[in-house]
C-alpha positions in Angstrom: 0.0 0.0 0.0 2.8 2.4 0.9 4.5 1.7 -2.4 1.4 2.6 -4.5 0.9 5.6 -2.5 4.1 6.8 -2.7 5.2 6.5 -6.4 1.2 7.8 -7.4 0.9 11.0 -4.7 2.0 13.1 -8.0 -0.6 11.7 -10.4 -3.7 11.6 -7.9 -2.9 15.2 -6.9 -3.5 15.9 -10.8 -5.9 13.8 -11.4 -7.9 15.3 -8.0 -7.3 18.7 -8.6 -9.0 18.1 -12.5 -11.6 15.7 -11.1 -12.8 18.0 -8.0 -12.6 21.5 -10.1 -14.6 20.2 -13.0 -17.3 17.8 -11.0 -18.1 21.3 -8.8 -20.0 22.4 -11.9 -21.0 19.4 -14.3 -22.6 18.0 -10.8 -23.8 14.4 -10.7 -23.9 12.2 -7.6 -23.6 13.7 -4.3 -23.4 12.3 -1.1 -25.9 12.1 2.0 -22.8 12.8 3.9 -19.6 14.4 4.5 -18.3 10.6 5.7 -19.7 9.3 2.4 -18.2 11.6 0.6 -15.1 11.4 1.5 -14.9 7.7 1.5 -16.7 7.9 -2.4 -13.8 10.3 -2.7 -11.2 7.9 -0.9 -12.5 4.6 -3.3 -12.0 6.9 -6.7 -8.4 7.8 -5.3 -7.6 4.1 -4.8 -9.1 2.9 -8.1 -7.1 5.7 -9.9 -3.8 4.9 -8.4 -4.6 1.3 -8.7 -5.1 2.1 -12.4 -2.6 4.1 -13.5 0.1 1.4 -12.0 -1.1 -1.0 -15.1 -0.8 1.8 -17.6 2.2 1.7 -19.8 3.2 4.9 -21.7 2.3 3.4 -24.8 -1.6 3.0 -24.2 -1.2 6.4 -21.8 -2.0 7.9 -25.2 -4.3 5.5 -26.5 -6.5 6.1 -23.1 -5.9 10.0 -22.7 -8.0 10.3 -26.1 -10.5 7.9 -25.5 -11.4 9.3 -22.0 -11.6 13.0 -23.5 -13.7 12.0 -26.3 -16.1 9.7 -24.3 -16.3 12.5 -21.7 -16.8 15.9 -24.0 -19.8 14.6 -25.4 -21.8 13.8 -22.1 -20.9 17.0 -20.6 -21.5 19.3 -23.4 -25.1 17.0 -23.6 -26.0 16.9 -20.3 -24.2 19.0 -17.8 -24.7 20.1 -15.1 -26.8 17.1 -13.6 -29.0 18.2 -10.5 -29.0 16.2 -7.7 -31.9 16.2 -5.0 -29.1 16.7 -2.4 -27.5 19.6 -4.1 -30.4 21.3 -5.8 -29.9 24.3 -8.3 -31.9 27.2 -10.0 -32.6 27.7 -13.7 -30.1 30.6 -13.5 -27.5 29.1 -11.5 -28.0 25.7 -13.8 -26.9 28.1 -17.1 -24.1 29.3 -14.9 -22.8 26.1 -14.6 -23.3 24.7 -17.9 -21.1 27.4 -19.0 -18.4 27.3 -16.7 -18.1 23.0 -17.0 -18.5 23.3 -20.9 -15.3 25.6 -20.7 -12.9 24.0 -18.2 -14.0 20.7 -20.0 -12.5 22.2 -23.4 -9.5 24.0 -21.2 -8.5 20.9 -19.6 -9.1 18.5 -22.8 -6.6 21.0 -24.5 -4.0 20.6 -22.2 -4.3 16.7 -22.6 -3.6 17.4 -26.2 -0.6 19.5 -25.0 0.7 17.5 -23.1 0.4 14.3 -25.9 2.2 16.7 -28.2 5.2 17.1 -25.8 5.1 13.6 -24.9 4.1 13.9 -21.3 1.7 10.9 -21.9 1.2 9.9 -18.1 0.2 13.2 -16.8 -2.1 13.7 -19.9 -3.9 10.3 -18.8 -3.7 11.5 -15.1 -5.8 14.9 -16.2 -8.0 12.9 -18.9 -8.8 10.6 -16.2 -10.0 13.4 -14.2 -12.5 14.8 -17.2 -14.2 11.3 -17.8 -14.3 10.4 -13.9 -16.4 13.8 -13.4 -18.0 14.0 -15.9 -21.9 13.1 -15.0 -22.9 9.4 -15.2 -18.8 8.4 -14.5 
């Protein structure tokens, strides 16, 4: 456990940081709880690191596109999701789907940046982020 912690604190804090500052607008699932949150939150982490640990650099590439095309379509369909624990207004609703439609295309451009200066792991780390968050992931 320590080992896949320690060689994947790098990726999940990308992957996180992408995950958490896109899902606050495209919405989705939200817990009953703080507790369940975090340990929803706490399962992700470990599936990701888990993940990314089987992931040569090779399909890195092969996975970064697939994710960002599976995951641009849903959210520009769809987002944001309303959820009865996190209800929203019509206004606040057209708010969103702005903001998530734009980090989406920000984020999916630097996964094509970094594919383009051969930084396949961390483009997999941020695509994983857009598909995990996007609603329905």
């Amino acid at each position: 456990m320590e080992l896949l912690i320690s060689h994947t604190l790098p990726a999940v804090v990308v992957f996180i940081a992408v995950f958490m500052g896109l899902r606050k607008f495209v919405g989705g699932y939200h817990a009953n709880s703080h507790l369940s949150c975090m340990f929803t939150l706490v399962m992700v982490m470990l599936a990701f690191s888990y993940g990314i640990c089987n992931v040569s650099v090779q399909i890195a590439q092969i996975f970064s596109i697939s994710f960002i095309a599976t995951a641009l379509p849903v959210i520009f369909c769809i987002a944001p999701v309303p959820h009865p624990n996190k209800p929203m207004s019509e206004e606040k609703g057209i708010k969103l789907r702005k903001r998530s439609i734009i980090l989406a295309v920000a984020f999916s451009a630097a996964v094509i940046a970094l594919l383009v200066l051969q930084y396949r792991k961390i483009s997999l780390y941020v695509s994983s982020g857009i598909l995990l968050s996007a609603p329905g992931a």
